[in-house]
N, CA, C and O atoms as CSV, one atom per row, in Angstrom:
chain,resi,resn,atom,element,x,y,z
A,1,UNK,N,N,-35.652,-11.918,-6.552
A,1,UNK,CA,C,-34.652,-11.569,-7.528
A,1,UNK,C,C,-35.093,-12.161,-8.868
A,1,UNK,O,O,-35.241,-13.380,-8.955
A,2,UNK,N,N,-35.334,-11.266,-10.038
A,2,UNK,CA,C,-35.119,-11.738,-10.883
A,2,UNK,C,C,-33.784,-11.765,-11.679
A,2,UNK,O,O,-32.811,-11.034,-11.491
A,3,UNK,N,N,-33.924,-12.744,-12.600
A,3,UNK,CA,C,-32.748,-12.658,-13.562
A,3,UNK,C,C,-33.226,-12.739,-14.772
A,3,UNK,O,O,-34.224,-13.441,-14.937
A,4,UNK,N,N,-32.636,-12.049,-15.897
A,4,UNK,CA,C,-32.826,-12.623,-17.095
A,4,UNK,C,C,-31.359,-13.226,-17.941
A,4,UNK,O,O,-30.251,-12.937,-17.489
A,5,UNK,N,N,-31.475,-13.900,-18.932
A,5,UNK,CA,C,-30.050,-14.433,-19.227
A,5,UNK,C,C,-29.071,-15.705,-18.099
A,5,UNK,O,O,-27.915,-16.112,-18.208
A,6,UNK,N,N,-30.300,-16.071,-16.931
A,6,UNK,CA,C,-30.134,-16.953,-16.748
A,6,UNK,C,C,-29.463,-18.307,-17.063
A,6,UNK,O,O,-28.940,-18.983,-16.177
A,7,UNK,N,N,-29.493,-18.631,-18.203
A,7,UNK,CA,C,-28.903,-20.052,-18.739
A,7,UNK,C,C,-27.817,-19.790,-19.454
A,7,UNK,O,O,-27.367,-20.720,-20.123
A,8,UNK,N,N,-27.242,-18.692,-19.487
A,8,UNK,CA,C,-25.684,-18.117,-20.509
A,8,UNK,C,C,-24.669,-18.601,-19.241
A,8,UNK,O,O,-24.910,-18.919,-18.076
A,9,UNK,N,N,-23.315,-18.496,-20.093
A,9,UNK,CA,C,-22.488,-18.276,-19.159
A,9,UNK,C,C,-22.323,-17.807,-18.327
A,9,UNK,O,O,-22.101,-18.500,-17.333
A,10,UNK,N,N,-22.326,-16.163,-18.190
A,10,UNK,CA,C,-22.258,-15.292,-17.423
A,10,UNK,C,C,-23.810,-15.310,-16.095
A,10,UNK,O,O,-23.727,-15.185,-14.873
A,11,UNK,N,N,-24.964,-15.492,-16.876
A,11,UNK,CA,C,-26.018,-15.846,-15.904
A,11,UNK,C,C,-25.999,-16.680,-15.320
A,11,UNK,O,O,-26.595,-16.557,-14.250
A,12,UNK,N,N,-25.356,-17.997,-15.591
A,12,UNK,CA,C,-25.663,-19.150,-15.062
A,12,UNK,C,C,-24.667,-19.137,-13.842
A,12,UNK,O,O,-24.843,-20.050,-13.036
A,13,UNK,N,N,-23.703,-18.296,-13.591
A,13,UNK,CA,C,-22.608,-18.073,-12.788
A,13,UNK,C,C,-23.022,-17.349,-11.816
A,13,UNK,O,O,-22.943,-17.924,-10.731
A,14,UNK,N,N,-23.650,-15.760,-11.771
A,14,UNK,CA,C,-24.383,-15.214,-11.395
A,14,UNK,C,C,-25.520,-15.696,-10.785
A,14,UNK,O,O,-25.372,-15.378,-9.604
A,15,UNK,N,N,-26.795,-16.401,-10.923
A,15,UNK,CA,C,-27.407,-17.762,-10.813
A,15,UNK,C,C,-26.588,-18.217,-9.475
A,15,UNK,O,O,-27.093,-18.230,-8.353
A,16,UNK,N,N,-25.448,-18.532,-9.729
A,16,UNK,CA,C,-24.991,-19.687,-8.794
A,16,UNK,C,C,-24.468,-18.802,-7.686
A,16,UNK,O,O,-24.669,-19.164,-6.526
A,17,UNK,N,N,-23.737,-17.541,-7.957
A,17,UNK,CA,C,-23.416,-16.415,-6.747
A,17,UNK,C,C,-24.797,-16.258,-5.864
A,17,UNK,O,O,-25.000,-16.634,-4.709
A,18,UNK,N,N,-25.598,-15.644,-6.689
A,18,UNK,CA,C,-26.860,-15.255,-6.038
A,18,UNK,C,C,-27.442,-16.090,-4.852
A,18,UNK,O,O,-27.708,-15.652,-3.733
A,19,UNK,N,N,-27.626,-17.671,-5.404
A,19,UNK,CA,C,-28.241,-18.738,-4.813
A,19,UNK,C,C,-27.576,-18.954,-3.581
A,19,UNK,O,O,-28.141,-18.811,-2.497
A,20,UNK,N,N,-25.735,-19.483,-3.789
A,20,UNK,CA,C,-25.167,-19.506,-2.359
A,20,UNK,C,C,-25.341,-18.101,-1.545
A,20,UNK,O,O,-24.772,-18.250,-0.463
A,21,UNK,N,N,-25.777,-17.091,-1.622
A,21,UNK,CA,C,-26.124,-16.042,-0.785
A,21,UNK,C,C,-27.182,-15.683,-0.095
A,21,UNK,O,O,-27.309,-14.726,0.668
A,22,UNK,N,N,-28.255,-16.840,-0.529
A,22,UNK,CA,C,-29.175,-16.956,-0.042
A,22,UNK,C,C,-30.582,-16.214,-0.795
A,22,UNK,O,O,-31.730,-16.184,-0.352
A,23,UNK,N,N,-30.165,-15.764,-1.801
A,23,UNK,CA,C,-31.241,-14.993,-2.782
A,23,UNK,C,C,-32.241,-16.420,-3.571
A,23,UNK,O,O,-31.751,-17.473,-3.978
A,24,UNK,N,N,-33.599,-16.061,-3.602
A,24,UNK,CA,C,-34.663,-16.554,-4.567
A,24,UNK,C,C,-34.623,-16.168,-5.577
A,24,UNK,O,O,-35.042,-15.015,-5.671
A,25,UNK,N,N,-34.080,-16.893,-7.020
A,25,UNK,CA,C,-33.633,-16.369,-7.969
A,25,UNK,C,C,-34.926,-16.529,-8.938
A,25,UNK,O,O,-35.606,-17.451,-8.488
A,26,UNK,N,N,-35.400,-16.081,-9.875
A,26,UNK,CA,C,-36.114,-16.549,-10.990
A,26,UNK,C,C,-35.502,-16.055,-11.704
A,26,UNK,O,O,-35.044,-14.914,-11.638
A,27,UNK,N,N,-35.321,-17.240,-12.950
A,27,UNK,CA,C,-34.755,-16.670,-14.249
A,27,UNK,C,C,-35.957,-16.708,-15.390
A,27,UNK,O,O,-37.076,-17.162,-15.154
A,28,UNK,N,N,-35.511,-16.110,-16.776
A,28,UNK,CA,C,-35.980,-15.559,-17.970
A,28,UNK,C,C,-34.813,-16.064,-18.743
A,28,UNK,O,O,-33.709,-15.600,-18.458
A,29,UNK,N,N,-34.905,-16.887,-19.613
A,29,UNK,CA,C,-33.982,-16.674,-20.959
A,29,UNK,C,C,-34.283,-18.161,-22.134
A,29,UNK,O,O,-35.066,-19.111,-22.156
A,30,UNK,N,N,-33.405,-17.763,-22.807
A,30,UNK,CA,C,-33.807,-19.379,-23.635
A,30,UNK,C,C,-33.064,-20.443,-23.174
A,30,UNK,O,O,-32.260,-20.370,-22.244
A,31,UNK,N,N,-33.381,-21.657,-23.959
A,31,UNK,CA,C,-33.430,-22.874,-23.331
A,31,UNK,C,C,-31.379,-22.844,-23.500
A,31,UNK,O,O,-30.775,-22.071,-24.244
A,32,UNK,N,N,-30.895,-23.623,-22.826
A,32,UNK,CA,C,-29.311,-23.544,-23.052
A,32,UNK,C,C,-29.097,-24.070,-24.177
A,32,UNK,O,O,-30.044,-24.725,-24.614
A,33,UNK,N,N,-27.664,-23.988,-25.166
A,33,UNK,CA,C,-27.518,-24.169,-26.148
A,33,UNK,C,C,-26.893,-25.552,-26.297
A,33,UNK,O,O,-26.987,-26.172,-27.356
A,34,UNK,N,N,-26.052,-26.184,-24.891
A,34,UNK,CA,C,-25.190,-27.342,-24.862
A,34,UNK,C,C,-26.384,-28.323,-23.921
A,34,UNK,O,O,-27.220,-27.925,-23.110
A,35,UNK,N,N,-26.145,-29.441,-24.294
A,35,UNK,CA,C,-25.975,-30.349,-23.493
A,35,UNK,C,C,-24.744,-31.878,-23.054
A,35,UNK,O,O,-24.337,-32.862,-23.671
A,36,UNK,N,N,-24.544,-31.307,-21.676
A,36,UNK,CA,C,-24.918,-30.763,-20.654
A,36,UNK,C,C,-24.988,-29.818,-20.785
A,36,UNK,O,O,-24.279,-29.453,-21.723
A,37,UNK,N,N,-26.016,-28.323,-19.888
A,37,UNK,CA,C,-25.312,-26.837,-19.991
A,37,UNK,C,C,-24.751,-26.591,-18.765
A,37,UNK,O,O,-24.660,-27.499,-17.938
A,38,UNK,N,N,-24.388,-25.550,-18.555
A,38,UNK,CA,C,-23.578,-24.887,-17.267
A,38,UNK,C,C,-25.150,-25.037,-16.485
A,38,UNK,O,O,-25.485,-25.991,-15.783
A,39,UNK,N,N,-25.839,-24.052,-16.752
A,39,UNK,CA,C,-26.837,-23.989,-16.018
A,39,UNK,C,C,-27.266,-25.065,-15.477
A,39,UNK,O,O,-27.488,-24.904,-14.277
A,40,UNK,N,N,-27.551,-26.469,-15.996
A,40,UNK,CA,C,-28.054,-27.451,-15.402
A,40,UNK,C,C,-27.066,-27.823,-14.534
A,40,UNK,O,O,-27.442,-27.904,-13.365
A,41,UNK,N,N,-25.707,-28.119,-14.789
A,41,UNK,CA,C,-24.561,-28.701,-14.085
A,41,UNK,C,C,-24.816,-27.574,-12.713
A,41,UNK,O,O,-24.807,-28.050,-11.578
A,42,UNK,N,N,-24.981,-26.465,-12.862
A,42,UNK,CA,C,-25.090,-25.489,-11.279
A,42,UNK,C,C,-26.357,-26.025,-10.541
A,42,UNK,O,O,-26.548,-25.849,-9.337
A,43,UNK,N,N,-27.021,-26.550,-11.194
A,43,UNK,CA,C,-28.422,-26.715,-9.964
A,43,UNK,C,C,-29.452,-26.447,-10.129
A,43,UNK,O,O,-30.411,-26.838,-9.464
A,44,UNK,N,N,-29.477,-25.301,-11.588
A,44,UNK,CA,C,-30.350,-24.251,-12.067
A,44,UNK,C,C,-30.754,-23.536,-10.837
A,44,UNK,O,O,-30.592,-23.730,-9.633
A,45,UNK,N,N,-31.499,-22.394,-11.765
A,45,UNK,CA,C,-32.923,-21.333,-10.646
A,45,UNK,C,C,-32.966,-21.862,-9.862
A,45,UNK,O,O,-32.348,-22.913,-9.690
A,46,UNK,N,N,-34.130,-21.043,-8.656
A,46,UNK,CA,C,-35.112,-21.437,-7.844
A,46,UNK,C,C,-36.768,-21.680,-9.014
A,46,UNK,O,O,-37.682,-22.486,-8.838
A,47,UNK,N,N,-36.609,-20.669,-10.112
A,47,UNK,CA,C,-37.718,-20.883,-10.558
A,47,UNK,C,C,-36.958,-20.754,-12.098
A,47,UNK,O,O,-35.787,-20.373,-12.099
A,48,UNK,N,N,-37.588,-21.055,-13.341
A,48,UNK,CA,C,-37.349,-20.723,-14.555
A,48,UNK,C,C,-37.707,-20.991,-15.434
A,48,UNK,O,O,-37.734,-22.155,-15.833
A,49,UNK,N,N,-38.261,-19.647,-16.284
A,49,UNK,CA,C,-38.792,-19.803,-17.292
A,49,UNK,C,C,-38.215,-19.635,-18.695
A,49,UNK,O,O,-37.687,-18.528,-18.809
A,50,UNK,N,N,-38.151,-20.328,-19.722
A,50,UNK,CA,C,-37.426,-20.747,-20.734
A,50,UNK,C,C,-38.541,-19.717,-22.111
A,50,UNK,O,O,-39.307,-20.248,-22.915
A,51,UNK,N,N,-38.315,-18.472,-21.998
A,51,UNK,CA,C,-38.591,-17.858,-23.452
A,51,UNK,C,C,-38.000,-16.692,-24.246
A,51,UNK,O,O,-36.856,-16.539,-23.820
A,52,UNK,N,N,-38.252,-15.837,-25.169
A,52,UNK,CA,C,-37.063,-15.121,-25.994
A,52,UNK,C,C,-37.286,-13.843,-24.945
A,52,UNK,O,O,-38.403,-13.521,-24.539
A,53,UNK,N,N,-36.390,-13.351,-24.672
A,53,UNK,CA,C,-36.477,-11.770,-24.192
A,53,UNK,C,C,-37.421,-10.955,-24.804
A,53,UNK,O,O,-37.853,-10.015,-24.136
A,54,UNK,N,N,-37.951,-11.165,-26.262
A,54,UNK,CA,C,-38.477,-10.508,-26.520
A,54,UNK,C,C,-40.071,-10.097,-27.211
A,54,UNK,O,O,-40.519,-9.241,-27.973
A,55,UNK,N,N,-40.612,-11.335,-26.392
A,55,UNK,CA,C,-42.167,-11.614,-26.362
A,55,UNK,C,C,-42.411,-11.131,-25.379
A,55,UNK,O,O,-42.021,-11.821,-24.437
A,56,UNK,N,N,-42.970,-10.088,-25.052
A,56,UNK,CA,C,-42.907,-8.880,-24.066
A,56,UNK,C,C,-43.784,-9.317,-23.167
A,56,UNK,O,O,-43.642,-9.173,-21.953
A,57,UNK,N,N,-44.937,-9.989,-23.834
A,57,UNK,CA,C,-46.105,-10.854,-22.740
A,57,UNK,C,C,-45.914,-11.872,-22.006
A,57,UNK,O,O,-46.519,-12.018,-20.944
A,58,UNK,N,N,-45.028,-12.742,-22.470
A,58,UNK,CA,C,-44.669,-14.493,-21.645
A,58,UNK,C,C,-43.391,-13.237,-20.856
A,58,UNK,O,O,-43.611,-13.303,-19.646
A,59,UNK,N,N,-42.558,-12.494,-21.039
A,59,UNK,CA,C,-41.723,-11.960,-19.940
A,59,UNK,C,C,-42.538,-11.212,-18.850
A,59,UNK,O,O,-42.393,-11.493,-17.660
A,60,UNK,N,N,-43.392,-10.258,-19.276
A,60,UNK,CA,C,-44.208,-9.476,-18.399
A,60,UNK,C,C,-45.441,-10.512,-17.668
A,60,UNK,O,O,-46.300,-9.990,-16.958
A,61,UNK,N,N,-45.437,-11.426,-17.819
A,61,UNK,CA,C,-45.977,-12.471,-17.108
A,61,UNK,C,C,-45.378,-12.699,-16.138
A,61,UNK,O,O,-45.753,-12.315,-15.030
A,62,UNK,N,N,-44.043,-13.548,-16.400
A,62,UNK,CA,C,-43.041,-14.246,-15.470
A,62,UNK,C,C,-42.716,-13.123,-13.956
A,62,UNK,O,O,-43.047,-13.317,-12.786
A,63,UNK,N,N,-41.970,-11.975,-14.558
A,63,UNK,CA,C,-42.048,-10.472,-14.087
A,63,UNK,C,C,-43.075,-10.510,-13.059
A,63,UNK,O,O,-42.907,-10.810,-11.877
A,64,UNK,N,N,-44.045,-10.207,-13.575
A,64,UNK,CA,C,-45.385,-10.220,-12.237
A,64,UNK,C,C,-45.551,-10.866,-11.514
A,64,UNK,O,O,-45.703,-10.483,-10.354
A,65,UNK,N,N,-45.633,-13.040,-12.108
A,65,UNK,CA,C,-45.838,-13.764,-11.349
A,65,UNK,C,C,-44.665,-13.452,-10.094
A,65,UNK,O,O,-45.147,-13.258,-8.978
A,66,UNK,N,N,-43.587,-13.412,-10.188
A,66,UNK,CA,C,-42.237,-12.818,-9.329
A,66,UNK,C,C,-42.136,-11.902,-8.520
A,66,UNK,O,O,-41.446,-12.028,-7.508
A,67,UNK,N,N,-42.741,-10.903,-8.778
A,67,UNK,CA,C,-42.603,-9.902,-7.988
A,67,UNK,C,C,-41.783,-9.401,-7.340
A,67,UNK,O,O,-41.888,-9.018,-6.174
A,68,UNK,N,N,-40.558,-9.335,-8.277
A,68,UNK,CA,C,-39.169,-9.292,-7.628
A,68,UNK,C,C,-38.740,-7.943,-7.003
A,68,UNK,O,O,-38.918,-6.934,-7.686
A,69,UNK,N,N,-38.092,-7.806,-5.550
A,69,UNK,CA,C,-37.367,-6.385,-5.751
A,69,UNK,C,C,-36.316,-6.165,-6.161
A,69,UNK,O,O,-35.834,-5.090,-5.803
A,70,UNK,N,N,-35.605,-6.915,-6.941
A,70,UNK,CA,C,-34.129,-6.696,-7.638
A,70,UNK,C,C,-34.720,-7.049,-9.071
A,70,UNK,O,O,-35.474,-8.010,-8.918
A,71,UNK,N,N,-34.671,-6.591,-10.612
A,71,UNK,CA,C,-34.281,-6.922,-11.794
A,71,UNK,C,C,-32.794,-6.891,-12.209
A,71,UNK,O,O,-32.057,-5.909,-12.302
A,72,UNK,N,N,-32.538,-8.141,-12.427
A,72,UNK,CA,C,-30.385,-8.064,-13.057
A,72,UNK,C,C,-31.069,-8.463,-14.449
A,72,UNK,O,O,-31.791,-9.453,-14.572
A,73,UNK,N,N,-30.768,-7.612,-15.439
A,73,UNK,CA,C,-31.354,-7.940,-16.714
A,73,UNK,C,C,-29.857,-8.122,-17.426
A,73,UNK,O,O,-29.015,-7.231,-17.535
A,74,UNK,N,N,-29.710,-9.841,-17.995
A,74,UNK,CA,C,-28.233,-10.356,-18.471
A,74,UNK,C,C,-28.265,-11.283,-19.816
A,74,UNK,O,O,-27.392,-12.025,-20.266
A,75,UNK,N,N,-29.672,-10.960,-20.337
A,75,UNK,CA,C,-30.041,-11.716,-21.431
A,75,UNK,C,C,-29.587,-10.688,-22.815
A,75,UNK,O,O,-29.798,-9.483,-22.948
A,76,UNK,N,N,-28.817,-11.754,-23.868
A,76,UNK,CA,C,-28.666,-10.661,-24.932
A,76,UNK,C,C,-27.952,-11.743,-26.170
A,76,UNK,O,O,-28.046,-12.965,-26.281
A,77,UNK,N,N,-27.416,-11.002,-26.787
A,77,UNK,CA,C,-27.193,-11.867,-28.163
A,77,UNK,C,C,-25.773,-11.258,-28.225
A,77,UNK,O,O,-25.555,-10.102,-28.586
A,78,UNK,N,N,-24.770,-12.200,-27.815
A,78,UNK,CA,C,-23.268,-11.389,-27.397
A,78,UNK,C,C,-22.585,-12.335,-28.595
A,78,UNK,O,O,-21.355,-12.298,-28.563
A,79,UNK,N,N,-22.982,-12.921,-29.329
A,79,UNK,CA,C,-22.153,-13.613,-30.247
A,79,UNK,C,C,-21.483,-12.436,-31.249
A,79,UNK,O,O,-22.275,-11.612,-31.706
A,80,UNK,N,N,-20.350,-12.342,-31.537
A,80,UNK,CA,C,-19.922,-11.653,-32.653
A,80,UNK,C,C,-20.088,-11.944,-34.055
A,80,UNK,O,O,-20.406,-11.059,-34.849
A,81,UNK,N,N,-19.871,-13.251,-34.433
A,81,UNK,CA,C,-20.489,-13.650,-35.843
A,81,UNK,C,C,-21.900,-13.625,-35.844
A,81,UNK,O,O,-22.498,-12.805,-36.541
A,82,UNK,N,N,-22.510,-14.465,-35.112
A,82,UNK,CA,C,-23.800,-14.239,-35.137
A,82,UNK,C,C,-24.453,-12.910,-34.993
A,82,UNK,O,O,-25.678,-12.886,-34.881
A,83,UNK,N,N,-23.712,-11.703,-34.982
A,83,UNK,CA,C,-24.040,-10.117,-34.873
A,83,UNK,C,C,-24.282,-9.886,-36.146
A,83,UNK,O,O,-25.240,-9.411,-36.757
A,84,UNK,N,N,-22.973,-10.416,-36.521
A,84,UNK,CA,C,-22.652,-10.147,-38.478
A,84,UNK,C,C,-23.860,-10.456,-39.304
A,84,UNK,O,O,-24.370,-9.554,-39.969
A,85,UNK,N,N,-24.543,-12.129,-39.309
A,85,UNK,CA,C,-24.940,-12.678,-39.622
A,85,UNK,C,C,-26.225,-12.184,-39.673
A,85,UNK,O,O,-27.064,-12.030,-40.560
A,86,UNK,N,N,-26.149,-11.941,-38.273
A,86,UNK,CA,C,-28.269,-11.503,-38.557
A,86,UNK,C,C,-28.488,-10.583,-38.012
A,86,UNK,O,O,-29.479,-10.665,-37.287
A,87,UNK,N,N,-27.519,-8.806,-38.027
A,87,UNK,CA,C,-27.526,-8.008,-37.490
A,87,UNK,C,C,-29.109,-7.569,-36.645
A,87,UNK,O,O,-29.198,-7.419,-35.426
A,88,UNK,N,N,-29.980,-7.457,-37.392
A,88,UNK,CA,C,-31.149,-6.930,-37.255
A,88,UNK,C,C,-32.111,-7.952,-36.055
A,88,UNK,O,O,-32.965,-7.349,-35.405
A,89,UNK,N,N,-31.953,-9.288,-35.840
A,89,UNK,CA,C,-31.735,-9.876,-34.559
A,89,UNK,C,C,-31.344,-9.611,-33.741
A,89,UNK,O,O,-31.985,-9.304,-32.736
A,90,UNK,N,N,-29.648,-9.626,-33.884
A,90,UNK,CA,C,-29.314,-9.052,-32.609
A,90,UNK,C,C,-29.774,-7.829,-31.927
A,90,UNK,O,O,-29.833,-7.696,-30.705
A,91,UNK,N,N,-30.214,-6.627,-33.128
A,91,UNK,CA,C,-30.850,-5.364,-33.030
A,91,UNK,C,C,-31.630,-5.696,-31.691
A,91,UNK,O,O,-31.294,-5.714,-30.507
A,92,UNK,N,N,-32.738,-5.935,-32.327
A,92,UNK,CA,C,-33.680,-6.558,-31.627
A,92,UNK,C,C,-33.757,-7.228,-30.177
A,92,UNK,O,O,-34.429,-6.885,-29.204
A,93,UNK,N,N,-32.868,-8.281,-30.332
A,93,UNK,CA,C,-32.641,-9.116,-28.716
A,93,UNK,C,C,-32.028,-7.618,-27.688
A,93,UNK,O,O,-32.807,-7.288,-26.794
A,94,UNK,N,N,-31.195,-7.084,-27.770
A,94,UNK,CA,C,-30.238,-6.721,-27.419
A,94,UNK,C,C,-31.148,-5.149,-26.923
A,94,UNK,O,O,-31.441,-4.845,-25.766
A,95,UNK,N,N,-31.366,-4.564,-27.836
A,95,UNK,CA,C,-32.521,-3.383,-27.721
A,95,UNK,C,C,-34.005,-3.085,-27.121
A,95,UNK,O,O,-34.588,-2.235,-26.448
A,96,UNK,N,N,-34.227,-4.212,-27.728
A,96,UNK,CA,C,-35.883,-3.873,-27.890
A,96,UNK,C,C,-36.035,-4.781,-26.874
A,96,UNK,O,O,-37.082,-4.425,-26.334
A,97,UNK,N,N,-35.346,-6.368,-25.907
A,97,UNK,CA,C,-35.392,-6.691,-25.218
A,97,UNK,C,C,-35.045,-6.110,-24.264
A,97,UNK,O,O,-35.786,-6.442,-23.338
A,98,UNK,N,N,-34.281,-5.375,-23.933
A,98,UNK,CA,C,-34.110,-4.260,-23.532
A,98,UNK,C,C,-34.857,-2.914,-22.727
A,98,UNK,O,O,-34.575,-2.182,-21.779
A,99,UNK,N,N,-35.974,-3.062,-23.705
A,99,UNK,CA,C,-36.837,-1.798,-23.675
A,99,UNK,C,C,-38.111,-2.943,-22.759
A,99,UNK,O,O,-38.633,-2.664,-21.679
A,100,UNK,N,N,-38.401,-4.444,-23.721
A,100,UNK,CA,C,-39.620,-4.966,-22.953
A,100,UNK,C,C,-39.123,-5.254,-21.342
A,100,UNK,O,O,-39.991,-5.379,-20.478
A,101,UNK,N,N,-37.602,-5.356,-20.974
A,101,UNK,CA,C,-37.436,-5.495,-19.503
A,101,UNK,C,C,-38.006,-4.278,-18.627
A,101,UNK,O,O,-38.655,-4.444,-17.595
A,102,UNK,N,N,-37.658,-2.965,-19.208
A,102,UNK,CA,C,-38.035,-1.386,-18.524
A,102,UNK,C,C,-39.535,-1.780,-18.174
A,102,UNK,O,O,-40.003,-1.953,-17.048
A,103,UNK,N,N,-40.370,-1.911,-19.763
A,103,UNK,CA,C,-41.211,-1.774,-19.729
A,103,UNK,C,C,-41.994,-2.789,-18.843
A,103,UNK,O,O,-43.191,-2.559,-18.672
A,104,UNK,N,N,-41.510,-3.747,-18.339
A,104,UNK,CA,C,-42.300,-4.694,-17.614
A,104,UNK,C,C,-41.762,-4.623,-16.541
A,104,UNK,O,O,-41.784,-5.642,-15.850
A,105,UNK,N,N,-41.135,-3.492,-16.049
A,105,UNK,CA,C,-40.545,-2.857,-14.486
A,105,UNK,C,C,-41.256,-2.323,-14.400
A,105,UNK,O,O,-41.668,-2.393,-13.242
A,106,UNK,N,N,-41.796,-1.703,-14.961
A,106,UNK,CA,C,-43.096,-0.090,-14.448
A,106,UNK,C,C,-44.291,-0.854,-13.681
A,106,UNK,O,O,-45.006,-0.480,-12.752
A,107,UNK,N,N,-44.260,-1.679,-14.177
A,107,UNK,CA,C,-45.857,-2.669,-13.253
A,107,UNK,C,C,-45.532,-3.333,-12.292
A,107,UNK,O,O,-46.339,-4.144,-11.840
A,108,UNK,N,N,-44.015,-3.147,-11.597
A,108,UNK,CA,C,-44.179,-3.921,-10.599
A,108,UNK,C,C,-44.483,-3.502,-9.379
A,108,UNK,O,O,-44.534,-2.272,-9.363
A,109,UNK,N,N,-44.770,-4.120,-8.062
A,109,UNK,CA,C,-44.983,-3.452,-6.964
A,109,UNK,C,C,-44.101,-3.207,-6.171
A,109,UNK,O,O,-44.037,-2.066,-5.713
A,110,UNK,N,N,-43.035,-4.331,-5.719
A,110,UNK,CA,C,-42.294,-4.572,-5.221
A,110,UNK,C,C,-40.790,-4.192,-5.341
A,110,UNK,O,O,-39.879,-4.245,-4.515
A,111,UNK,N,N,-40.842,-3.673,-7.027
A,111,UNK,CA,C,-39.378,-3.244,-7.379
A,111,UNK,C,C,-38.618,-2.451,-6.772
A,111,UNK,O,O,-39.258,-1.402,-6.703
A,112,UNK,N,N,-37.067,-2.231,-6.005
A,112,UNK,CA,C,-36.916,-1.336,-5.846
A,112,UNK,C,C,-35.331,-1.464,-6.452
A,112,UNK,O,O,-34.426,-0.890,-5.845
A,113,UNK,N,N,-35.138,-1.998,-7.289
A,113,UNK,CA,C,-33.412,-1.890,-8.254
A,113,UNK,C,C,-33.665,-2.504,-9.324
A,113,UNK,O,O,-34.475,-3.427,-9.406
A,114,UNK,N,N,-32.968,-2.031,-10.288
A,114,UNK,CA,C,-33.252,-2.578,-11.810
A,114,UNK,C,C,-31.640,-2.809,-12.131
A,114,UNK,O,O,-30.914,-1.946,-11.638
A,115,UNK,N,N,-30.989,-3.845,-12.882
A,115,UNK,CA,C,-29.362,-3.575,-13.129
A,115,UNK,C,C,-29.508,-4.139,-14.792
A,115,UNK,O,O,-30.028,-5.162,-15.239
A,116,UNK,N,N,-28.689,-2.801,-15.585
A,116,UNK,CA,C,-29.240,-3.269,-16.998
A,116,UNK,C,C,-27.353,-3.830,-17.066
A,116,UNK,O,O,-26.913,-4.395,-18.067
């Protein structure tokens, strides 16, 4: 299983569903914003790697090293001011991270579900 958006709220919860179910989780996302974060307080991943959604190479790395048959892609830029602020960021995280998750599904072997 991969995850991306791992260390957010919503991932880090997800993260913690997954894990008590017995799933091998690897996550993708940036480093948490609090300390403590949720994520650490859960236990974190099984595996995780800490970079932007949208360096298409350090993700399509992680991706491969993984070889996941589930992608839950949960990484994004959900702030509302911070939308305002630096629209063309969020563009970006939200989109085009977006597009490098697809695009680093097509190479896998093992894939057989993608959840955007």
């Amino acid at each position: 299983m991969f995850l991306t958006g791992h260390t957010g709220f919503k991932g880090a919860w997800l993260n913690l569903w997954l894990q008590s179910l017995g799933a091998k989780v690897t996550g993708y996302a940036l480093a948490p914003h609090t300390e403590p974060s949720m994520f650490a307080l859960m236990g974190g991943a099984s595996e995780s790697h800490i970079g932007d959604i949208r360096d298409a190479g350090k993700l399509r790395a992680a991706m491969t090293a993984a070889d996941p048959h589930v992608v839950i892609h949960m990484a994004a830029q959900a702030l509302v001011r911070e939308s305002y602020r630096d629209p063309l960021a969020t563009y970006s995280t939200n989109v085009l991270g977006t597009g490098g998750v697809l695009q680093a599904c097509r190479t896998l072997r093992q894939l057989q579900c993608v959840v955007v």
